[in-house]
C-alpha positions as CSV (number, residue, x, y, z in Angstrom):
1,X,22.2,12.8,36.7
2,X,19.8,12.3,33.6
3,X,16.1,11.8,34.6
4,X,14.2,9.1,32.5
5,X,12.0,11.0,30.4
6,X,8.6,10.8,31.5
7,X,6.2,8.7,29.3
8,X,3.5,11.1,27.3
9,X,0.5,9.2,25.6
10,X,0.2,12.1,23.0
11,X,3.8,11.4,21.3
12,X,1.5,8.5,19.7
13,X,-1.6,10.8,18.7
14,X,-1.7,10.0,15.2
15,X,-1.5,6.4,15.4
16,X,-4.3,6.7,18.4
17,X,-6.3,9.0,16.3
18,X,-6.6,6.3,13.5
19,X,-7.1,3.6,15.7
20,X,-10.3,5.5,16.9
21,X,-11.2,6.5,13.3
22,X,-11.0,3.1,12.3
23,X,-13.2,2.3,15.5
24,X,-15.7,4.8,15.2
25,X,-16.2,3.3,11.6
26,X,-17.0,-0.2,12.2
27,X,-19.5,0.9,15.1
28,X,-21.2,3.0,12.1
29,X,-21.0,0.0,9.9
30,X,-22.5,-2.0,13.0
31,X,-25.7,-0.1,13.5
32,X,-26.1,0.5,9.6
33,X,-25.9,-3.8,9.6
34,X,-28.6,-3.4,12.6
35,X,-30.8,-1.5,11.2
36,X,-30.7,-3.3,7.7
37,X,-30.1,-6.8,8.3
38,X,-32.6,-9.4,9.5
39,X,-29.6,-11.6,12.0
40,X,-27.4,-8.5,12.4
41,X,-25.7,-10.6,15.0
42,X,-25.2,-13.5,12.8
43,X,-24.2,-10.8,10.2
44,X,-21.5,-9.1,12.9
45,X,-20.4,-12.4,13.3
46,X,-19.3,-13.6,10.1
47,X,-18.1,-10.0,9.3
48,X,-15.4,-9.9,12.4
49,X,-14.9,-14.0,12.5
50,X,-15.7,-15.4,9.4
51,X,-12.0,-15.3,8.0
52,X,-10.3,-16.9,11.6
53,X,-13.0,-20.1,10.8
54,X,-11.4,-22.3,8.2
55,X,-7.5,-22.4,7.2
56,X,-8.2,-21.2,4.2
57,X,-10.5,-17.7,4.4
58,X,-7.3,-16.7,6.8
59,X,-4.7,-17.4,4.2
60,X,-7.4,-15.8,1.7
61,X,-6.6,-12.4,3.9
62,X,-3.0,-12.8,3.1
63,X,-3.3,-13.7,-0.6
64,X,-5.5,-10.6,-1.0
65,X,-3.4,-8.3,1.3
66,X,-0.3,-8.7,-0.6
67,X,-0.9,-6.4,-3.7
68,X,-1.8,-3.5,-1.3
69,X,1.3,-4.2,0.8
70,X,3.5,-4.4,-2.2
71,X,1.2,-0.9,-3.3
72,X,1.8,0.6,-0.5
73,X,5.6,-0.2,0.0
74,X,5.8,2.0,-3.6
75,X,3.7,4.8,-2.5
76,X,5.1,5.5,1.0
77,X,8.2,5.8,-0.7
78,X,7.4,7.8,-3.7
79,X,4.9,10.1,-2.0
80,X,7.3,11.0,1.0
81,X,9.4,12.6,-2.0
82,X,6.5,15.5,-1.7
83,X,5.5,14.4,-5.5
84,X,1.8,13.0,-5.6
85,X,2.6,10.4,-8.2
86,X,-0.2,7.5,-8.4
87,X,1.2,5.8,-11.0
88,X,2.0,2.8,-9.1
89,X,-1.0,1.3,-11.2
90,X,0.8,1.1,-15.0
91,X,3.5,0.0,-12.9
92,X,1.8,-3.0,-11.3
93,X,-0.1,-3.6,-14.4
94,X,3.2,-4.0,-17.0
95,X,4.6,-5.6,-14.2
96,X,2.2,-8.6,-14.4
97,X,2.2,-8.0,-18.5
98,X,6.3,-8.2,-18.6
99,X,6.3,-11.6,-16.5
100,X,3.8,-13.2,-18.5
101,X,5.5,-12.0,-21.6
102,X,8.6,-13.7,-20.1
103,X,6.9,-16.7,-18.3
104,X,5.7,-17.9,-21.9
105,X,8.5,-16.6,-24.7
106,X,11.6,-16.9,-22.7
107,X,12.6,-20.6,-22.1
108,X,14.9,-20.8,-18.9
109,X,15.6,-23.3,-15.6
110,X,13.5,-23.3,-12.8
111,X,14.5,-20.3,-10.1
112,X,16.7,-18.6,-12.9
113,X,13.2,-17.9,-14.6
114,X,11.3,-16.1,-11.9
115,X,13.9,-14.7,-11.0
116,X,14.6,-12.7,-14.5
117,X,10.7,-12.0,-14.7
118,X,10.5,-10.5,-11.2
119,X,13.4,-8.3,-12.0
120,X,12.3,-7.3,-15.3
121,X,8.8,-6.3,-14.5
122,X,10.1,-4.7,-11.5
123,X,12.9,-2.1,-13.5
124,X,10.3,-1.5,-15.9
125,X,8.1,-0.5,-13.2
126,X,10.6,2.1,-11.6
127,X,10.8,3.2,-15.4
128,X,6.8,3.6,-15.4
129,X,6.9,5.8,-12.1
130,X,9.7,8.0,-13.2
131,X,8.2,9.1,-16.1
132,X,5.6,12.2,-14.6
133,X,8.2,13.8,-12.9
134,X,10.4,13.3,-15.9
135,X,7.6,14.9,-18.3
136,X,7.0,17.5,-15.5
137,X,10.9,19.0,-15.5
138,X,10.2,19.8,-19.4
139,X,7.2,20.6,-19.5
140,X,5.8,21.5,-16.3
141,X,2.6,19.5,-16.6
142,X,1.4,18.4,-13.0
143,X,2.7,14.8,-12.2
144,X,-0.7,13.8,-10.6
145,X,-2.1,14.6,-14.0
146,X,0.4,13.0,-16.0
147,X,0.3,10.0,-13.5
148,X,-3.4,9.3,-14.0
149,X,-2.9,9.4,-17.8
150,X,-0.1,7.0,-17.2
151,X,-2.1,4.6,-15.4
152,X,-4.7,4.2,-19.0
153,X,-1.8,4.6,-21.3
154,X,0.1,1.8,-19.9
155,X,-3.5,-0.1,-19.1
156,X,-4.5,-0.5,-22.6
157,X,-0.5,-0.5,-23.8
158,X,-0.1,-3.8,-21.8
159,X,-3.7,-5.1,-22.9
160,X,-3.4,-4.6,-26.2
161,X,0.4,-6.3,-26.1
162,X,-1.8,-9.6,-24.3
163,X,-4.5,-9.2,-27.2
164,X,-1.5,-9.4,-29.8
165,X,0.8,-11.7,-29.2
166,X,0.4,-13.9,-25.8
167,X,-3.7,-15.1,-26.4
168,X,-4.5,-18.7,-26.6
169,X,-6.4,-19.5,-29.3
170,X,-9.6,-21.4,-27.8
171,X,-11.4,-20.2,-24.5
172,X,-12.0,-17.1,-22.6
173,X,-10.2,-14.5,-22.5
174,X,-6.7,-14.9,-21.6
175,X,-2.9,-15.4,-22.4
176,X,-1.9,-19.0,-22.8
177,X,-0.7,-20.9,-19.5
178,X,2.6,-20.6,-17.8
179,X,4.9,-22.9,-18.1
180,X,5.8,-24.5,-14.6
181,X,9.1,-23.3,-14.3
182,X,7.8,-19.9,-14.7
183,X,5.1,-20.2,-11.6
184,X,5.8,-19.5,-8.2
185,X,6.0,-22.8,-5.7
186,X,3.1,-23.2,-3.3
187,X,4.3,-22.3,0.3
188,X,1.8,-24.3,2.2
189,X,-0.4,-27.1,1.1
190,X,-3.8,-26.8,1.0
191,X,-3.5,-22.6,0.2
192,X,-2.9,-20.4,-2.4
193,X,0.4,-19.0,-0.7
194,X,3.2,-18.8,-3.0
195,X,6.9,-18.3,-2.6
196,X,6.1,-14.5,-3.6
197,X,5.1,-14.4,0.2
198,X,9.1,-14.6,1.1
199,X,10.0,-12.0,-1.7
200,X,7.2,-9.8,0.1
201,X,8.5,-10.0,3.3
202,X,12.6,-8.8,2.6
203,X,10.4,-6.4,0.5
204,X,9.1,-5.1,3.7
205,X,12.4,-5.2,5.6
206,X,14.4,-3.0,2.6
207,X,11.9,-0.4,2.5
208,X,12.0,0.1,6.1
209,X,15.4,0.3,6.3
210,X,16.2,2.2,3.3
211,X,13.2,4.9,4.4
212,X,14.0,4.8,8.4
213,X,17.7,4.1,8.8
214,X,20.2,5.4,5.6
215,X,20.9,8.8,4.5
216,X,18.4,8.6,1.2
217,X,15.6,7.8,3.1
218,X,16.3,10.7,5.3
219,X,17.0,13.0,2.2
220,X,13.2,11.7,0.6
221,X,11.7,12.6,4.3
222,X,13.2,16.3,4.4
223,X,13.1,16.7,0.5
224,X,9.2,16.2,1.0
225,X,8.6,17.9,4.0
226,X,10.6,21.1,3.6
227,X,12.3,21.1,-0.5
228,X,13.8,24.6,0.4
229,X,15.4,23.5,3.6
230,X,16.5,20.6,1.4
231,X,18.3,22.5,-1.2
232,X,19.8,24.8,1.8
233,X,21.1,21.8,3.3
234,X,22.9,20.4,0.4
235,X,20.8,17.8,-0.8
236,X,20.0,17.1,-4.8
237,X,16.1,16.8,-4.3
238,X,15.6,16.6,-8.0
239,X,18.2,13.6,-7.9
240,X,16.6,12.1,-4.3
241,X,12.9,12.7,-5.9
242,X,13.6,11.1,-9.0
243,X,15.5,8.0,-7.1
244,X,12.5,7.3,-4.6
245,X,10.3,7.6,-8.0
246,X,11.8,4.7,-9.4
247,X,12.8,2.7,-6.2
248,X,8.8,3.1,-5.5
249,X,8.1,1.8,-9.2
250,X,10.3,-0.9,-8.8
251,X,7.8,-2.6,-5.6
252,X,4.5,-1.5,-7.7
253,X,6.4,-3.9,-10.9
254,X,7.8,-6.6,-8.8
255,X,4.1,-7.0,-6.5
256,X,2.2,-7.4,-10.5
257,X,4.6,-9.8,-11.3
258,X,4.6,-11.8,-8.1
259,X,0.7,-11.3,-7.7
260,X,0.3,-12.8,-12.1
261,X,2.8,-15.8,-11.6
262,X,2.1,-16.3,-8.2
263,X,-1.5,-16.2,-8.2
264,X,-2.7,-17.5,-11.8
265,X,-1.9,-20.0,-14.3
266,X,-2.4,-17.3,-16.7
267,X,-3.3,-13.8,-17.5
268,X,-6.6,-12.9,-16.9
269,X,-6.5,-8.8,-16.4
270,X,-8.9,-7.2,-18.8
271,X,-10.1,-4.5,-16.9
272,X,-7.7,-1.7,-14.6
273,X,-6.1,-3.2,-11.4
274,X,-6.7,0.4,-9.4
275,X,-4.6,-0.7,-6.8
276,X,-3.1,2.4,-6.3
277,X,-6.5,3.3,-4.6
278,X,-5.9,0.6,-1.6
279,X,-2.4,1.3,-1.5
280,X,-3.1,5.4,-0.3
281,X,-5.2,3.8,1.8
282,X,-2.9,1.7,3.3
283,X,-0.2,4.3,3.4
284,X,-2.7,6.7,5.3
285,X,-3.7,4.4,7.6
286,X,-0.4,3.5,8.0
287,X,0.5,7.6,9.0
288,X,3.3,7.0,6.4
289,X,5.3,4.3,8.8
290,X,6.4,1.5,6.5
291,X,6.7,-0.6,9.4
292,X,2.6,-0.6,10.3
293,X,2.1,-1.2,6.2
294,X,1.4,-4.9,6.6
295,X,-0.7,-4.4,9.4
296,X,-3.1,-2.1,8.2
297,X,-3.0,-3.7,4.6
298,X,-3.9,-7.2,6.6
299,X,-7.1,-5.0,8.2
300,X,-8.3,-4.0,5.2
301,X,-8.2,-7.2,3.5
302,X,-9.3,-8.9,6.5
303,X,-12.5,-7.0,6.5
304,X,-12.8,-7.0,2.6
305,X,-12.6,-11.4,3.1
306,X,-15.3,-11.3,6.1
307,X,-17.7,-9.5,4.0
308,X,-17.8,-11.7,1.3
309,X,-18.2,-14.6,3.6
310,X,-20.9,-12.3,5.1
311,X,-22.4,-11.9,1.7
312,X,-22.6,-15.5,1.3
313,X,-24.2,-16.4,4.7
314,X,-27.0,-13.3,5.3
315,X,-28.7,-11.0,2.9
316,X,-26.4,-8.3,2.8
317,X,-23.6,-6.9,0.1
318,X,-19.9,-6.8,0.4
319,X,-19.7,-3.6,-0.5
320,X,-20.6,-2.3,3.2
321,X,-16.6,-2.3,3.6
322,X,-16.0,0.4,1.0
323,X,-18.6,2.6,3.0
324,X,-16.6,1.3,6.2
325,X,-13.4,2.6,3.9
326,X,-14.9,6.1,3.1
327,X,-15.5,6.9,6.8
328,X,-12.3,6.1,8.0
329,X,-10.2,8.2,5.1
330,X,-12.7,11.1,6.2
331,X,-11.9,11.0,9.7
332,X,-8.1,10.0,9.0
333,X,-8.0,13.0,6.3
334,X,-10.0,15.4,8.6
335,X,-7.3,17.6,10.2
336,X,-9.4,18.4,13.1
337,X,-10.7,15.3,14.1
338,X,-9.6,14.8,17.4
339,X,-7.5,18.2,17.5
340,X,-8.9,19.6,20.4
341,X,-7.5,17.1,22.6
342,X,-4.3,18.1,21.0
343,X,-4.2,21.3,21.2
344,X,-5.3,21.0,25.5
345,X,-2.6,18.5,26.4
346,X,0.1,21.1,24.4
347,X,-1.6,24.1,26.3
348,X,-1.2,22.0,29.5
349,X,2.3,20.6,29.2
350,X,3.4,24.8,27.5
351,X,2.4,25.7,31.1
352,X,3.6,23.1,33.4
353,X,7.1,24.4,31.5
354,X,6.6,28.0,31.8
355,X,5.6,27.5,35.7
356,X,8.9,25.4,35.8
357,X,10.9,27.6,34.0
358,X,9.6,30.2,36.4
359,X,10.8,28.3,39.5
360,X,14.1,27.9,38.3
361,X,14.5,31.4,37.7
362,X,13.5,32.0,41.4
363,X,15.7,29.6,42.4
364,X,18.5,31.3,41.1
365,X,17.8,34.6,42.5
Protein backbone atom coordinates (compact mmCIF):
# COMPACT_ATOMS: atom_id res chain seq x y z
CA UNK A 1 0.00 0.00 0.00
CA UNK A 2 1.34 3.53 -1.01
CA UNK A 3 1.86 5.92 1.93
CA UNK A 4 0.69 9.57 1.37
CA UNK A 5 3.85 11.42 1.06
CA UNK A 6 4.52 13.42 4.01
CA UNK A 7 4.13 17.19 3.61
CA UNK A 8 7.77 19.10 3.70
CA UNK A 9 7.58 23.01 4.21
CA UNK A 10 11.03 23.30 2.34
CA UNK A 11 9.63 21.93 -1.17
CA UNK A 12 8.40 25.76 -1.18
CA UNK A 13 11.78 27.51 -0.01
CA UNK A 14 12.14 29.77 -2.77
CA UNK A 15 8.78 31.13 -2.77
CA UNK A 16 9.15 31.43 1.32
CA UNK A 17 12.56 32.94 0.86
CA UNK A 18 11.04 35.82 -1.25
CA UNK A 19 8.15 36.28 0.80
CA UNK A 20 10.61 37.07 3.73
CA UNK A 21 12.87 39.19 1.37
CA UNK A 22 10.10 41.08 0.35
CA UNK A 23 9.24 41.32 4.21
CA UNK A 24 12.36 42.16 5.57
CA UNK A 25 12.25 45.05 2.97
CA UNK A 26 9.26 46.90 3.88
CA UNK A 27 10.21 46.69 7.73
CA UNK A 28 13.60 48.55 6.42
CA UNK A 29 11.55 50.89 4.46
CA UNK A 30 9.37 51.26 7.75
CA UNK A 31 11.95 52.42 10.14
CA UNK A 32 13.80 54.47 7.32
CA UNK A 33 9.95 56.28 7.03
CA UNK A 34 10.28 56.49 11.08
CA UNK A 35 13.14 57.92 11.35
CA UNK A 36 12.63 60.55 8.47
CA UNK A 37 9.14 61.38 8.51
CA UNK A 38 7.26 63.75 10.94
CA UNK A 39 3.58 61.26 11.01
CA UNK A 40 5.41 58.06 10.12
CA UNK A 41 2.21 56.44 11.05
CA UNK A 42 0.10 58.51 8.95
CA UNK A 43 2.88 57.99 6.30
CA UNK A 44 2.72 53.78 6.86
CA UNK A 45 -0.74 54.31 6.44
CA UNK A 46 -1.28 55.78 3.24
CA UNK A 47 1.75 53.65 1.96
CA UNK A 48 0.04 50.08 2.76
CA UNK A 49 -3.87 51.58 2.46
CA UNK A 50 -3.92 54.38 0.39
CA UNK A 51 -4.66 52.48 -2.96
CA UNK A 52 -7.76 49.99 -1.12
CA UNK A 53 -9.45 53.83 -0.21
CA UNK A 54 -11.20 55.11 -3.26
CA UNK A 55 -12.33 52.85 -6.48
CA UNK A 56 -10.11 54.44 -8.43
CA UNK A 57 -6.26 54.34 -6.71
CA UNK A 58 -7.23 50.33 -6.76
CA UNK A 59 -8.01 50.17 -10.46
CA UNK A 60 -4.86 52.76 -10.77
CA UNK A 61 -2.74 49.44 -9.37
CA UNK A 62 -4.17 47.47 -12.19
CA UNK A 63 -3.77 50.01 -14.98
CA UNK A 64 -0.10 50.40 -13.90
CA UNK A 65 0.53 46.63 -13.32
CA UNK A 66 -0.28 45.62 -16.71
CA UNK A 67 2.80 46.62 -18.74
CA UNK A 68 5.03 44.70 -16.16
CA UNK A 69 2.74 41.65 -16.45
CA UNK A 70 2.69 41.74 -20.11
CA UNK A 71 6.88 42.39 -19.53
CA UNK A 72 7.16 39.85 -17.58
CA UNK A 73 5.08 37.23 -19.54
CA UNK A 74 7.98 38.01 -22.46
CA UNK A 75 10.87 37.62 -20.23
CA UNK A 76 9.94 34.47 -18.27
CA UNK A 77 9.61 32.98 -21.45
CA UNK A 78 12.61 34.16 -23.34
CA UNK A 79 14.99 34.08 -20.39
CA UNK A 80 14.12 30.31 -19.42
CA UNK A 81 15.63 29.68 -23.09
CA UNK A 82 19.15 30.33 -20.97
CA UNK A 83 19.68 33.58 -23.48
CA UNK A 84 19.78 36.87 -21.34
CA UNK A 85 17.92 38.87 -23.95
CA UNK A 86 16.35 42.37 -22.50
CA UNK A 87 15.11 43.46 -25.49
CA UNK A 88 11.59 43.24 -24.53
CA UNK A 89 11.98 47.23 -24.42
CA UNK A 90 12.30 47.94 -28.50
CA UNK A 91 9.73 45.46 -28.54
CA UNK A 92 7.23 47.17 -26.26
CA UNK A 93 8.23 50.47 -27.66
CA UNK A 94 7.49 49.68 -31.69
CA UNK A 95 4.76 47.83 -30.40
CA UNK A 96 2.96 51.08 -29.14
CA UNK A 97 4.67 53.00 -32.38
CA UNK A 98 3.16 50.17 -34.98
CA UNK A 99 -0.47 50.62 -33.37
CA UNK A 100 -0.48 54.15 -33.51
CA UNK A 101 0.93 54.07 -36.99
CA UNK A 102 -2.15 51.85 -37.74
CA UNK A 103 -4.77 53.45 -35.31
CA UNK A 104 -4.28 56.75 -37.51
CA UNK A 105 -3.25 55.66 -41.41
CA UNK A 106 -5.25 52.50 -41.73
CA UNK A 107 -9.05 53.10 -41.89
CA UNK A 108 -11.00 49.96 -40.78
CA UNK A 109 -14.42 48.79 -38.63
CA UNK A 110 -14.54 48.82 -35.15
CA UNK A 111 -13.00 45.31 -33.57
CA UNK A 112 -11.45 44.41 -37.01
CA UNK A 113 -9.03 47.53 -36.27
CA UNK A 114 -7.61 46.66 -32.91
CA UNK A 115 -7.54 43.62 -33.72
CA UNK A 116 -4.97 44.18 -36.88
CA UNK A 117 -2.91 46.71 -34.60
CA UNK A 118 -2.59 44.32 -31.75
CA UNK A 119 -1.33 41.67 -33.99
CA UNK A 120 0.86 43.77 -35.93
CA UNK A 121 2.77 45.37 -33.13
CA UNK A 122 2.80 42.10 -31.57
CA UNK A 123 4.81 40.01 -34.77
CA UNK A 124 6.97 42.84 -35.05
CA UNK A 125 7.78 42.46 -31.56
CA UNK A 126 8.68 38.68 -31.72
CA UNK A 127 10.80 40.10 -34.85
CA UNK A 128 12.51 42.74 -32.41
CA UNK A 129 13.48 39.93 -29.81
CA UNK A 130 14.82 37.52 -32.32
CA UNK A 131 17.17 39.58 -33.70
CA UNK A 132 20.32 39.31 -30.75
CA UNK A 133 20.36 35.79 -31.04
CA UNK A 134 20.06 35.97 -34.70
CA UNK A 135 23.18 38.58 -34.85
CA UNK A 136 24.84 36.37 -32.21
CA UNK A 137 24.83 32.88 -34.50
CA UNK A 138 26.92 35.09 -37.16
CA UNK A 139 28.70 36.96 -35.40
CA UNK A 140 29.02 35.82 -32.00
CA UNK A 141 28.53 39.15 -30.37
CA UNK A 142 26.83 38.64 -26.79
CA UNK A 143 23.01 38.87 -27.10
CA UNK A 144 22.77 40.96 -23.78
CA UNK A 145 24.98 43.42 -25.59
CA UNK A 146 23.27 43.39 -28.78
CA UNK A 147 19.87 43.51 -26.73
CA UNK A 148 20.67 46.73 -24.98
CA UNK A 149 21.72 48.33 -28.31
CA UNK A 150 18.47 47.10 -29.62
CA UNK A 151 16.46 48.66 -27.01
CA UNK A 152 18.11 52.57 -28.28
CA UNK A 153 18.11 51.58 -31.84
CA UNK A 154 14.63 50.77 -32.00
CA UNK A 155 13.86 53.81 -29.17
CA UNK A 156 14.89 56.53 -31.40
CA UNK A 157 13.87 54.33 -34.80
CA UNK A 158 10.27 54.46 -33.49
CA UNK A 159 10.64 58.23 -32.21
CA UNK A 160 11.94 59.48 -35.06
CA UNK A 161 9.10 57.52 -37.31
CA UNK A 162 6.41 59.66 -34.63
CA UNK A 163 8.53 62.88 -35.32
CA UNK A 164 8.04 62.27 -39.16
CA UNK A 165 5.06 61.26 -40.15
CA UNK A 166 2.27 60.82 -37.25
CA UNK A 167 2.82 64.65 -35.33
CA UNK A 168 -0.06 66.90 -35.09
CA UNK A 169 0.64 70.07 -36.12
CA UNK A 170 -0.40 72.45 -33.00
CA UNK A 171 0.30 71.45 -29.27
CA UNK A 172 2.75 69.43 -27.35
CA UNK A 173 4.36 66.95 -28.29
CA UNK A 174 2.52 64.13 -29.65
CA UNK A 175 1.03 62.08 -32.58
CA UNK A 176 -2.39 63.19 -33.60
CA UNK A 177 -5.49 61.45 -31.78
CA UNK A 178 -6.87 58.02 -32.44
CA UNK A 179 -9.63 57.63 -34.18
CA UNK A 180 -12.35 55.82 -31.90
CA UNK A 181 -12.54 52.79 -33.67
CA UNK A 182 -8.94 52.38 -33.06
CA UNK A 183 -9.17 52.80 -28.98
CA UNK A 184 -9.81 50.15 -26.73
CA UNK A 185 -13.56 50.21 -24.94
CA UNK A 186 -13.61 51.15 -21.26
CA UNK A 187 -14.26 47.99 -19.14
CA UNK A 188 -15.78 49.68 -16.17
CA UNK A 189 -17.18 53.18 -15.79
CA UNK A 190 -15.69 55.50 -13.72
CA UNK A 191 -11.83 53.82 -14.48
CA UNK A 192 -9.31 53.73 -16.91
CA UNK A 193 -9.75 49.87 -17.39
CA UNK A 194 -9.85 49.01 -20.96
CA UNK A 195 -10.79 45.88 -22.84
CA UNK A 196 -6.83 45.21 -23.10
CA UNK A 197 -7.51 43.88 -19.44
CA UNK A 198 -9.36 40.65 -21.15
CA UNK A 199 -6.55 40.32 -23.86
CA UNK A 200 -4.09 40.31 -20.72
CA UNK A 201 -5.64 37.81 -18.89
CA UNK A 202 -5.85 34.75 -21.90
CA UNK A 203 -2.35 36.31 -22.25
CA UNK A 204 -1.65 34.99 -18.83
CA UNK A 205 -3.46 31.65 -19.37
CA UNK A 206 -1.32 30.79 -22.85
CA UNK A 207 1.90 31.46 -21.35
CA UNK A 208 1.26 29.24 -18.52
CA UNK A 209 0.22 26.58 -20.45
CA UNK A 210 2.47 26.80 -23.29
CA UNK A 211 5.59 27.07 -20.50
CA UNK A 212 4.12 24.49 -17.78
CA UNK A 213 2.00 21.92 -19.71
CA UNK A 214 3.28 21.22 -23.72
CA UNK A 215 6.44 19.79 -24.97
CA UNK A 216 8.01 23.40 -26.04
CA UNK A 217 7.74 24.72 -22.88
CA UNK A 218 9.45 21.71 -21.49
CA UNK A 219 12.13 21.84 -24.35
CA UNK A 220 12.82 26.03 -23.28
CA UNK A 221 13.06 24.72 -19.44
CA UNK A 222 15.79 21.95 -20.18
CA UNK A 223 17.31 23.88 -23.21
CA UNK A 224 18.07 26.65 -20.51
CA UNK A 225 18.88 24.69 -17.65
CA UNK A 226 21.17 22.00 -19.10
CA UNK A 227 21.82 22.96 -23.36
CA UNK A 228 24.07 19.80 -23.49
CA UNK A 229 21.60 17.48 -21.96
CA UNK A 230 19.35 19.15 -24.41
CA UNK A 231 21.15 18.40 -27.55
CA UNK A 232 21.79 14.72 -26.05
CA UNK A 233 18.26 14.37 -25.73
CA UNK A 234 17.24 15.21 -29.09
CA UNK A 235 16.04 18.55 -28.88
CA UNK A 236 16.80 21.55 -31.58
CA UNK A 237 17.80 24.27 -28.85
CA UNK A 238 18.88 26.57 -31.51
CA UNK A 239 15.23 26.06 -33.10
CA UNK A 240 13.47 26.04 -29.27
CA UNK A 241 15.77 29.25 -28.31
CA UNK A 242 14.93 31.10 -31.24
CA UNK A 243 11.00 30.12 -30.97
CA UNK A 244 10.63 31.24 -27.18
CA UNK A 245 12.71 34.53 -28.56
CA UNK A 246 10.01 35.52 -30.61
CA UNK A 247 6.87 34.00 -28.73
CA UNK A 248 8.45 36.29 -25.76
CA UNK A 249 8.64 39.32 -28.29
CA UNK A 250 5.36 38.84 -29.39
CA UNK A 251 3.72 39.66 -25.38
CA UNK A 252 6.49 42.67 -25.08
CA UNK A 253 4.63 44.10 -28.82
CA UNK A 254 1.15 43.17 -28.09
CA UNK A 255 1.41 44.85 -23.97
CA UNK A 256 2.85 48.48 -25.99
CA UNK A 257 0.15 48.29 -28.18
CA UNK A 258 -2.53 47.50 -25.68
CA UNK A 259 -0.94 49.81 -22.98
CA UNK A 260 -0.84 53.09 -26.30
CA UNK A 261 -4.47 52.45 -27.52
CA UNK A 262 -5.66 51.36 -24.42
CA UNK A 263 -4.36 53.90 -22.16
CA UNK A 264 -4.00 57.21 -24.34
CA UNK A 265 -5.82 59.14 -26.88
CA UNK A 266 -2.50 59.54 -28.43
CA UNK A 267 1.20 59.00 -28.42
CA UNK A 268 2.89 60.69 -25.93
CA UNK A 269 6.42 58.46 -25.43
CA UNK A 270 9.36 60.71 -25.94
CA UNK A 271 11.66 59.35 -23.61
CA UNK A 272 12.56 55.13 -23.13
CA UNK A 273 9.78 52.96 -21.59
CA UNK A 274 12.56 50.73 -19.51
CA UNK A 275 10.12 48.28 -18.75
CA UNK A 276 12.18 45.55 -19.20
CA UNK A 277 13.70 46.63 -15.77
CA UNK A 278 10.17 45.96 -13.84
CA UNK A 279 9.54 43.07 -15.78
CA UNK A 280 13.11 41.09 -14.37
CA UNK A 281 11.82 42.18 -11.46
CA UNK A 282 8.65 40.71 -11.65
CA UNK A 283 10.05 37.46 -13.20
CA UNK A 284 12.45 37.15 -10.11
CA UNK A 285 10.07 37.72 -7.72
CA UNK A 286 8.04 35.58 -9.49
CA UNK A 287 11.06 32.51 -9.06
CA UNK A 288 10.29 32.17 -12.82
CA UNK A 289 6.57 30.68 -12.22
CA UNK A 290 4.34 32.42 -14.80
CA UNK A 291 1.51 31.60 -12.68
CA UNK A 292 2.70 34.06 -9.52
CA UNK A 293 3.54 36.85 -12.48
CA UNK A 294 0.37 38.83 -11.90
CA UNK A 295 0.67 38.62 -8.36
CA UNK A 296 3.91 39.98 -7.78
CA UNK A 297 3.55 42.52 -10.78
CA UNK A 298 0.18 43.68 -8.73
CA UNK A 299 2.77 44.13 -5.42
CA UNK A 300 4.96 46.11 -7.05
CA UNK A 301 2.57 48.47 -8.60
CA UNK A 302 0.52 48.39 -5.56
CA UNK A 303 3.33 49.88 -3.60
CA UNK A 304 4.61 52.12 -6.52
CA UNK A 305 0.45 53.74 -6.34
CA UNK A 306 0.58 54.00 -2.36
CA UNK A 307 3.66 55.97 -2.54
CA UNK A 308 2.46 58.48 -4.67
CA UNK A 309 -0.62 58.93 -2.63
CA UNK A 310 1.99 59.02 0.22
CA UNK A 311 3.80 61.69 -1.53
CA UNK A 312 0.78 63.65 -1.89
CA UNK A 313 -0.45 63.44 1.81
CA UNK A 314 3.12 63.74 4.04
CA UNK A 315 6.45 65.10 3.24
CA UNK A 316 8.11 62.26 1.87
CA UNK A 317 9.15 61.11 -1.99
CA UNK A 318 7.86 58.28 -3.91
CA UNK A 319 10.88 57.16 -4.64
CA UNK A 320 11.25 55.23 -1.15
CA UNK A 321 9.82 52.13 -3.29
CA UNK A 322 12.70 51.86 -5.65
CA UNK A 323 15.03 51.69 -2.37
CA UNK A 324 12.23 49.11 -1.11
CA UNK A 325 12.97 47.51 -4.88
CA UNK A 326 16.81 47.38 -4.48
CA UNK A 327 16.66 45.53 -1.15
CA UNK A 328 14.45 42.93 -2.23
CA UNK A 329 16.48 41.99 -5.69
CA UNK A 330 19.63 41.89 -3.16
CA UNK A 331 18.24 39.50 -0.92
CA UNK A 332 16.21 37.56 -3.77
CA UNK A 333 19.68 37.60 -5.98
CA UNK A 334 21.75 36.71 -2.79
CA UNK A 335 22.27 32.93 -3.10
CA UNK A 336 22.89 32.52 0.49
CA UNK A 337 20.38 34.39 1.96
CA UNK A 338 18.50 32.07 3.94
CA UNK A 339 20.78 28.99 2.82
CA UNK A 340 21.67 27.76 6.00
CA UNK A 341 18.26 26.77 6.89
CA UNK A 342 18.60 24.87 3.66
CA UNK A 343 21.35 23.22 3.90
CA UNK A 344 20.19 21.88 7.92
CA UNK A 345 16.77 20.64 6.93
CA UNK A 346 18.71 18.47 3.78
CA UNK A 347 21.38 17.35 6.38
CA UNK A 348 18.40 16.39 8.68
CA UNK A 349 16.06 14.67 6.26
CA UNK A 350 19.98 12.89 4.35
CA UNK A 351 20.00 11.31 7.84
CA UNK A 352 16.63 10.38 8.90
CA UNK A 353 17.09 8.23 5.28
CA UNK A 354 20.43 6.83 5.93
CA UNK A 355 19.18 5.72 9.64
CA UNK A 356 16.06 4.26 7.65
CA UNK A 357 17.87 2.77 5.04
CA UNK A 358 19.96 1.27 7.87
CA UNK A 359 16.95 -0.40 9.59
CA UNK A 360 15.78 -1.95 6.52
CA UNK A 361 18.89 -3.49 5.90
CA UNK A 362 18.70 -4.97 9.49
CA UNK A 363 15.52 -6.05 8.87
CA UNK A 364 16.44 -8.11 6.24
CA UNK A 365 19.21 -9.87 7.85
Amino acid sequence: MNKKKKFDIMNYFNVIRIVIAMAIALLIVFAIIFFVSEDPVFAIQKLMLGPLQTKRSFFNVIERAVPLIFTGLSLNIVLRSGVFNIAADGAFYMGAVIATAIAIRVPLPNILHQFVLIVAAAIAGGFISMLPVLINKYTKVDPTVLSIMFNSIFYYLGLSIISAFFLEGSGSWGSAKFPADAKLGNLIKGTSMNYGFLILIASIIFVVILMEKTSFGYKVRVTGINPAFAKTAGIKTGKIILGAQFIGGIFAGMGGAIEMVGMYKRFYWQSPVNYVWDGLLVHMLANQNPVFIPLTAFFIAYLRIGAEIMSRATDLDPEVVTFLQGIIILLVASERFLYKFKQKHEQKLALEQAELASAQEGGNA
